[in-house]
C-alpha positions in Angstrom: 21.6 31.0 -22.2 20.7 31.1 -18.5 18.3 28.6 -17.4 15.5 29.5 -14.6 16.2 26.1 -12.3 13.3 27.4 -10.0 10.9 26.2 -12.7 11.5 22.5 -12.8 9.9 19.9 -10.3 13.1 19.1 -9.3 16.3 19.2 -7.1 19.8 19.3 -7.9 22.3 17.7 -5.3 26.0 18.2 -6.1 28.1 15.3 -5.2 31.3 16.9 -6.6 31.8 20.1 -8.6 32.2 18.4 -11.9 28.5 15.9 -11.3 25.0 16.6 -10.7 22.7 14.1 -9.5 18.7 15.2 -10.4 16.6 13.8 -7.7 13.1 13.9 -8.3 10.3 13.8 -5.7 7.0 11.1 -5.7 4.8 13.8 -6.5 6.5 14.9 -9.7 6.4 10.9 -10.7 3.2 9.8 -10.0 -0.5 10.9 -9.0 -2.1 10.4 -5.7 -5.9 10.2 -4.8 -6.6 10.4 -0.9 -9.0 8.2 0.4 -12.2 9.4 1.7 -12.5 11.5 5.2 -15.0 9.2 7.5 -16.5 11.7 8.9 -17.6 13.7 5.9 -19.4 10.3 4.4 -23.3 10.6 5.1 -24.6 6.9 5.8 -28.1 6.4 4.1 -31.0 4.3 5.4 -32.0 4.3 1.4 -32.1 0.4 0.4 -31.3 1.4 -3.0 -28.0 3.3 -1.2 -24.7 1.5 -2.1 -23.1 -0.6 0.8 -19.4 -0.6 0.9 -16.7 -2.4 3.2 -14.3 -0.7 4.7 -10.9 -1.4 3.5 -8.4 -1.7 6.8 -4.8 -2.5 7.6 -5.2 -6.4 7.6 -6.7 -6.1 3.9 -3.7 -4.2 3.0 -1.5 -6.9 4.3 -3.4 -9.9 2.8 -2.9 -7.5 -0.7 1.2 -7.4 0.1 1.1 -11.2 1.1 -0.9 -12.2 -1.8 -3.0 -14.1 0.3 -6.3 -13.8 1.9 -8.2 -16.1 4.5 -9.1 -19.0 3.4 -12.6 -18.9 5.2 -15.6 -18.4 3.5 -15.9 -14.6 2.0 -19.3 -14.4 2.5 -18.8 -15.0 6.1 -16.0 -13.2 6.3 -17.5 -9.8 4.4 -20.7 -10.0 6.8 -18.1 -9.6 9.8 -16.5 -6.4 8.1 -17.8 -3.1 8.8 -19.8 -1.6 6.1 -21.2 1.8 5.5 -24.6 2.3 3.5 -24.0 6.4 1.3 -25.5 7.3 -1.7 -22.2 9.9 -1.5 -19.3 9.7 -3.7 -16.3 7.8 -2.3 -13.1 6.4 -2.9 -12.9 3.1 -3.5 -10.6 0.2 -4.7 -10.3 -1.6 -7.7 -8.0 -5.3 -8.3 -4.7 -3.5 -9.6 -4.5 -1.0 -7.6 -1.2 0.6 -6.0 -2.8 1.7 -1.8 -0.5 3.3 0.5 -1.5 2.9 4.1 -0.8 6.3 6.0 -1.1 4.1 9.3 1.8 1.4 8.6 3.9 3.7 6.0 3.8 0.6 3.5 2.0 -0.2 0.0 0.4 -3.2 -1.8 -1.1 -4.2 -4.7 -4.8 -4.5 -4.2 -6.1 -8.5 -4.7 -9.6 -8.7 -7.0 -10.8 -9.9 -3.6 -10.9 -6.2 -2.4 -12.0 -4.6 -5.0 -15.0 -2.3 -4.5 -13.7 -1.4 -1.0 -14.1 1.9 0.4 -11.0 3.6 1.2 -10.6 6.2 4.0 -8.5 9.0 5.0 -5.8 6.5 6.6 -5.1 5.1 2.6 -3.9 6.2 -0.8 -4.6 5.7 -3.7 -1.0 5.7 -5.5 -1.0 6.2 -9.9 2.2 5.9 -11.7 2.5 6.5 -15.4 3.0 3.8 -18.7 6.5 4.2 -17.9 6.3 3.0 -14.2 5.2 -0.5 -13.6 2.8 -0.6 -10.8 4.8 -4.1 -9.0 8.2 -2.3 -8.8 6.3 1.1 -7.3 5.0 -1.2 -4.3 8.8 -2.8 -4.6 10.7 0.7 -4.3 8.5 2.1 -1.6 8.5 -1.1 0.7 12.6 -1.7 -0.1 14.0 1.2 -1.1 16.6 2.0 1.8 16.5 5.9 1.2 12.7 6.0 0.8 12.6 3.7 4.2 15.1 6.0 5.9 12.9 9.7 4.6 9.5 8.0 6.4 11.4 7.1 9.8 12.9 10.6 9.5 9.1 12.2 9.0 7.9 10.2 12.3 10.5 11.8 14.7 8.6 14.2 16.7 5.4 12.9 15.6 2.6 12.7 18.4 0.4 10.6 16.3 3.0 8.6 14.5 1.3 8.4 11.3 2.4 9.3 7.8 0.7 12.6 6.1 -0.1 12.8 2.4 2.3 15.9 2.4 5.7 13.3 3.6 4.4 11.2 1.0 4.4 13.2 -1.8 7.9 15.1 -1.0 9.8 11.5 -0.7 12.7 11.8 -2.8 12.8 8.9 -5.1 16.3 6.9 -5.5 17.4 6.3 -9.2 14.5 4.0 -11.1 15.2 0.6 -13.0 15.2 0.6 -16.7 11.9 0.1 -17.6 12.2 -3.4 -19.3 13.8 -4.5 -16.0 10.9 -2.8 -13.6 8.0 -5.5 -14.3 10.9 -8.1 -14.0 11.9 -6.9 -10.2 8.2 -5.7 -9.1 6.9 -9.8 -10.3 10.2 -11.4 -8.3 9.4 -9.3 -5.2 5.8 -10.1 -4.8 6.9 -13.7 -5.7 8.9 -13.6 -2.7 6.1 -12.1 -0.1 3.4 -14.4 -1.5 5.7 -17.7 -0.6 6.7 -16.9 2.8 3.2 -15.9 3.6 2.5 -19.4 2.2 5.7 -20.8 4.1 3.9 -19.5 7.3 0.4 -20.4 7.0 1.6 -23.8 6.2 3.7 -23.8 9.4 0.9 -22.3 11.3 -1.5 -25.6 10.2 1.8 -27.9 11.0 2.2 -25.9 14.7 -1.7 -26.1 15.1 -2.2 -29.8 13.7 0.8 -31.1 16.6 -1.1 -29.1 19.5 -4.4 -31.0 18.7 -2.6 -34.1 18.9 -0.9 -33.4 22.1 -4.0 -32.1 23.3 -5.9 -35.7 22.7 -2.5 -38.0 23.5 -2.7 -35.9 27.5 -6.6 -36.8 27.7 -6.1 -40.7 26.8 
């Protein structure tokens, strides 16, 4: 019985005539849902118009830290830029797998930025059941091959930003067991969320000994 290869959403790399290896690409894996275009979102002078803050790089970074600044959010949220539609957007919710198109990395999104409006420069990443969504931000972030497939899409690049389409074609490396996934995906964020907390605290220590030279030179 022959078997039509052609119709399976896979490749098959032969590392010796007697071994195949299936590799299987992102998009066969998981589902994606691009953020929304900027410049297609009609802002509305309605006061009964939604009012949504834009999710940006430096959100997506306090998500992969596990941290987010410590001033006040109210404050903090009246700084951000929002955007008043009564269209339908994109937006993210506390669980969340986003992948930035601008830094080529992902993160978990925090409950403090959930309701944020995603644009064109994120995505919204959706494993199944069997993929846990900690280890998916792990492999993308860490995986040497899937590291070495994005640097290989940005030669030649004139804007040097990641496309949906490199996204989706990324051929993934061989997955953890599932029982072990949740396991490695908890460790690794463990890890980011204590050397973000390693540096703040340093920051306060370095900050803390410049006010005190500051006062010991005016005495």
């Amino acid at each position: 019985m022959s078997i039509n290869l052609s119709i399976l959403p896979i490749k098959l790399q032969y590392r010796n005539f007697w071994e195949a290896q299936i590799l299987m690409l992102l998009q066969d894996a998981i589902g994606f849902v691009s953020g929304t275009p900027q410049f297609r979102i009609t802002e509305s002078g309605l006061a009964a118009a939604p009012a949504y803050v834009l999710y940006s790089q430096s959100d997506l970074e306090e998500d992969l830290s596990g941290l987010v600044d410590e001033g006040d959010r109210d404050t903090l949220d009246e700084k951000r830029r929002r955007i008043k539609t009564a269209d339908s957007v994109v937006t993210a919710a506390a669980g969340d797998v986003v992948f930035s198109l601008l830094s080529g990395t992902a993160a978990l999104v925090l409950p403090e930025h959930g309701g944020y409006l995603l644009t064109q420069n994120y995505v919204k990443l959706i494993p199944p059941e069997t993929i846990d969504r900690r280890y998916l931000v792990y492999l993308i972030n860490e995986s040497r091959e899937i590291r070495r497939q994005l640097r290989l899409g940005q030669q030649g690049s004139v804007t040097m930003k990641f496309t949906l389409k490199q996204l989706k074609t990324l051929e993934l490396p061989a997955l953890a067991p599932c029982e072990r996934q949740g396991r490695i995906g908890e460790l690794y964020l463990s890890v980011l969320r204590l050397n973000a907390l390693k540096k703040r605290a340093a920051e306060r220590e370095t900050t803390m000994m410049l006010g005190i030279m500051r006062e010991a030179d005016r005495s």
